[in-house]
N, C-alpha and C positions, 0 to 999 in steps of 0.2 A: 737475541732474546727480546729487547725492545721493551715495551712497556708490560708485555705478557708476563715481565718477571714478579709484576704485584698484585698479579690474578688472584694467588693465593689469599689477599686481603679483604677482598670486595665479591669473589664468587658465595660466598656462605649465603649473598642476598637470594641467592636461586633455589636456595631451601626451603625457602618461606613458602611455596604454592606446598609442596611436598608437605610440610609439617600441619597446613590448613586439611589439605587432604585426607592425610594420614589418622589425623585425631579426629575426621568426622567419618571418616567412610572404614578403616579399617580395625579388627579386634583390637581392644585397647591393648593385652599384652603386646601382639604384634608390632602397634605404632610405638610405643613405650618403648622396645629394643631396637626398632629402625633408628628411629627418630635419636637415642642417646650414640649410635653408632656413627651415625653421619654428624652429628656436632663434635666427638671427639676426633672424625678425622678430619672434619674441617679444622678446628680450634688448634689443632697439633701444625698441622700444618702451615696456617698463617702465620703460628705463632715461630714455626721452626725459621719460616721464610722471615720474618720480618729482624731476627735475629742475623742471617745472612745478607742481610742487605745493610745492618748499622757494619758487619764485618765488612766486606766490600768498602762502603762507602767510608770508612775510616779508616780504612791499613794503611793509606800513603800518611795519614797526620806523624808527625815527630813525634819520637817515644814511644810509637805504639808499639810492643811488642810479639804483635802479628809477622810471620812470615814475611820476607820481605817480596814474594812476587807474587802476595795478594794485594800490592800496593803496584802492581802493573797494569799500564795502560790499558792492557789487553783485556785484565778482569774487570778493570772496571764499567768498561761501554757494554758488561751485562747489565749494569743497573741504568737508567736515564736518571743525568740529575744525581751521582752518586753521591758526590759530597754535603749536599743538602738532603738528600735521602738518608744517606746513614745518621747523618746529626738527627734527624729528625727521628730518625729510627730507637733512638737510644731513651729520651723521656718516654717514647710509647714501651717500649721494651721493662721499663722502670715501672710504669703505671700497670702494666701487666702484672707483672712480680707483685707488688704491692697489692694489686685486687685479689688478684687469687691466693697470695699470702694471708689477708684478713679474713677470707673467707673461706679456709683451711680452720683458722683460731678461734672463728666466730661458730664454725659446726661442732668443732674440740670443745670449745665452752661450753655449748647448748649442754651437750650430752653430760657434763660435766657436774652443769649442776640439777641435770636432772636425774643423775646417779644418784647427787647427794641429795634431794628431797626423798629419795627411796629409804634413807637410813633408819632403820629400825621396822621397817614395814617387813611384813612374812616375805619370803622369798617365792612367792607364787607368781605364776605368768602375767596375774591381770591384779597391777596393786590399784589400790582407791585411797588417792588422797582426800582428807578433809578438807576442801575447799569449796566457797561459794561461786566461784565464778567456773562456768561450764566449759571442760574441754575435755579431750579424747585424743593420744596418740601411739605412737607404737616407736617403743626404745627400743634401737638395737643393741648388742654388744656383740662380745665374741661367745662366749659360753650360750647365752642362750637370750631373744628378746624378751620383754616384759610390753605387756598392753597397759598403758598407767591414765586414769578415769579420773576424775573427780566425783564429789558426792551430788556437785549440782548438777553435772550431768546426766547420773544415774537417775536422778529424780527426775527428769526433764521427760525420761523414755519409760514408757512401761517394759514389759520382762521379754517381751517377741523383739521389742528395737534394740534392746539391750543384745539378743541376739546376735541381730545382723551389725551391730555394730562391733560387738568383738569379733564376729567372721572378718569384718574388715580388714579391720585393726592386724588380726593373725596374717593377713594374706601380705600386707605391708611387710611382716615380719620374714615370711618364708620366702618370698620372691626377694628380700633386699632390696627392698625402692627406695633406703637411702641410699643407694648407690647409681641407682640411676641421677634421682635428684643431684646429691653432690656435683657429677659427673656433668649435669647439666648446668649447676650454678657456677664449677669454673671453666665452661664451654663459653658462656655469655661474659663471663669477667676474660678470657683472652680475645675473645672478639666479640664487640658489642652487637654485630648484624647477627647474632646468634642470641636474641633473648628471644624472638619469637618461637626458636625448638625449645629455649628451655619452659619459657608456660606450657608450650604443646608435651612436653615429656611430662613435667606436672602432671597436667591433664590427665593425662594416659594412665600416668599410674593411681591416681584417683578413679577411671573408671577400673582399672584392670580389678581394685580392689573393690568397688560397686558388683562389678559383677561375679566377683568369685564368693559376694555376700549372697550374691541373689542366688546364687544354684546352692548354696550350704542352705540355709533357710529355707528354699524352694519358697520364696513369693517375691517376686519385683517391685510388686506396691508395697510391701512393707519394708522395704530394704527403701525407695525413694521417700516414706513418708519418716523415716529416720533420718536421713540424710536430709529432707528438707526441714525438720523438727530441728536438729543437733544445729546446721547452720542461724536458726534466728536465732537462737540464745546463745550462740556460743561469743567470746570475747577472745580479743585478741593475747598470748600465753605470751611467756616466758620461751614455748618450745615450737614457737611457730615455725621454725626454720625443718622442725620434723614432720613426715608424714601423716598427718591426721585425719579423724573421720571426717572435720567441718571445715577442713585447709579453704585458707583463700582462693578465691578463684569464682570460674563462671558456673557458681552449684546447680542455678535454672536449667542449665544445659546437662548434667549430672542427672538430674531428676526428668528431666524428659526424656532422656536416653534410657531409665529403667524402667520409664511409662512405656516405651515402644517392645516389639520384642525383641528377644537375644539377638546380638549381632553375630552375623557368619562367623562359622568355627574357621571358616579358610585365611589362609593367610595373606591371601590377594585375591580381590574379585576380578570377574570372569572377563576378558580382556577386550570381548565383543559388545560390552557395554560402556558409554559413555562414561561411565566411573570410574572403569578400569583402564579407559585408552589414557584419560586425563591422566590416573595416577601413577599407568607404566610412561608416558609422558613426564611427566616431573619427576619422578624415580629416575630415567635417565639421566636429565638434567641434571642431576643432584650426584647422581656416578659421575657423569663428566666434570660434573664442575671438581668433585676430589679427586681426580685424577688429574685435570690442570693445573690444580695447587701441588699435588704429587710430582709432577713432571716439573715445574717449575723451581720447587724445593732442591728435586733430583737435579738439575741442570746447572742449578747456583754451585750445591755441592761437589756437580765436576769440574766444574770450571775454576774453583780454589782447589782443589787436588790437580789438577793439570799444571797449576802454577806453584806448585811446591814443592819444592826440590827434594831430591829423597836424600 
């Protein structure tokens, strides 16, 4: 196996053409589920491989309670460098755990205490807190989402933006784009060459919800000229970690996408065009490369069941 065995850690890099593509050339729904699909099977992947190589690389240490013929010559010369691989392998394996542990607690919180500023408000889909500072986003739970507003927001937008901006809001709620999001924030905490899919998933799900404003409303310019209104006044919340109308990000890009028209209903453009060659191009890429982390992952794994005795 040779050094192919820590492909799974460094391929994610061949995502990034894919993820640039993706969130400029194809439907935002579209890129939004590409794009969260290929970072959980990279992210799983690394993450499984990088686990197999501190096993590997420390089953001969005293004590370990590992099988004793994962501590065989044989399994070892699958990693290069195994003893200093696996040590190594163990603080990254820690720092994993850790990232994506807070960042499990830190979304549990958000939601948490945005439950609890709901207390006492009517149980209706779209509550309005009194506050001066302007924001807009879309709580989910299990029974049913809430769209929750500020009053300086409202003010901000007259009664057509206020529109499009709860069609947004709603579409956040029915597609489940904290779950893309999530999905993507501990994609990037397992492996760091994977924060460029998680802005592009962002992304995506900001336009998906841009555009599924603009066909409820039926007008694009007023669906952009909310979306550019909501971003200058808005201030940084308490729930910034949830889907919102004014989310951080590249909004210029947001508002020029609903100046242009509707993007292709298809789900891949047409293969005889340069767009298309590039993005089944890097769409390849991007299969191969999780399928080398796959195969890799798979090869580590037979090669400790080959050495364990039944």
């Amino acid at each position: 196996m040779g050094v192919f065995v820590f492909l799974p850690l460094v391929l994610p890099l061949t995502a990034w053409p894919i993820a640039r593509l993706a969130q400029q050339r194809l439907d935002p729904r579209a890129a939004a589920r590409l794009l969260t699909a290929v970072a959980v099977v990279l992210a799983v992947s690394s993450t499984l491989c990088l686990a197999l190589i501190m096993v590997v690389g420390t089953a001969q240490l005293p004590g370990n309670p590992l099988p004793d013929g994962w501590s065989d010559p044989e399994v070892r010369k699958a990693v290069p460098f195994d003893e200093v691989a696996g040590k190594v392998a163990i603080p990254a394996l820690v720092a994993v755990a850790v990232a994506c542990g807070r960042t499990l607690w830190r979304h549990s919180r958000v939601r948490r205490q945005a439950v609890r500023a709901l207390r006492g408000l009517p149980a209706t889909q779209i509550a309005v807190l009194p506050d001066e500072t302007p924001y807009a986003y879309a709580l989910p739970s299990r029974e049913r989402g809430r769209i929750v507003v500020s009053t300086a927001m409202l003010t901000c937008l007259d009664q057509h933006e206020r529109e499009a901006l709860f069609a947004h809001e709603r579409t956040h709620l029915v597609a489940h784009h904290h779950r893309f999001l999530l999905a993507a924030q501990l994609a990037a905490r397992a492996n760091p060459f994977l924060r460029p899919l998680k802005t592009a998933i962002a992304f995506s799900a900001e336009r998906w919800a841009d555009e599924a404003a603009a066909r409820t409303v039926g007008d694009r310019r007023l669906v952009a000229r909310a979306v550019g209104k909501a971003a200058l006044v808005s201030r940084p919340s308490p729930t910034q970690s949830l889907a919102g109308f004014a989310a951080p990000g590249p909004v210029p890009r947001r508002v020029r996408a609903l100046l242009e028209p509707p993007p292709d209903a298809r789900t891949l453009p047409p293969t005889a065009t340069a767009v298309g060659l590039a993005l089944w191009t890097a769409a390849a890429g991007t299969t191969a490369s999780a399928l080398s982390s796959a195969n890799a992952t798979v090869a580590l794994v037979s090669v400790l069941h080959a050495a364990t005795p039944l």
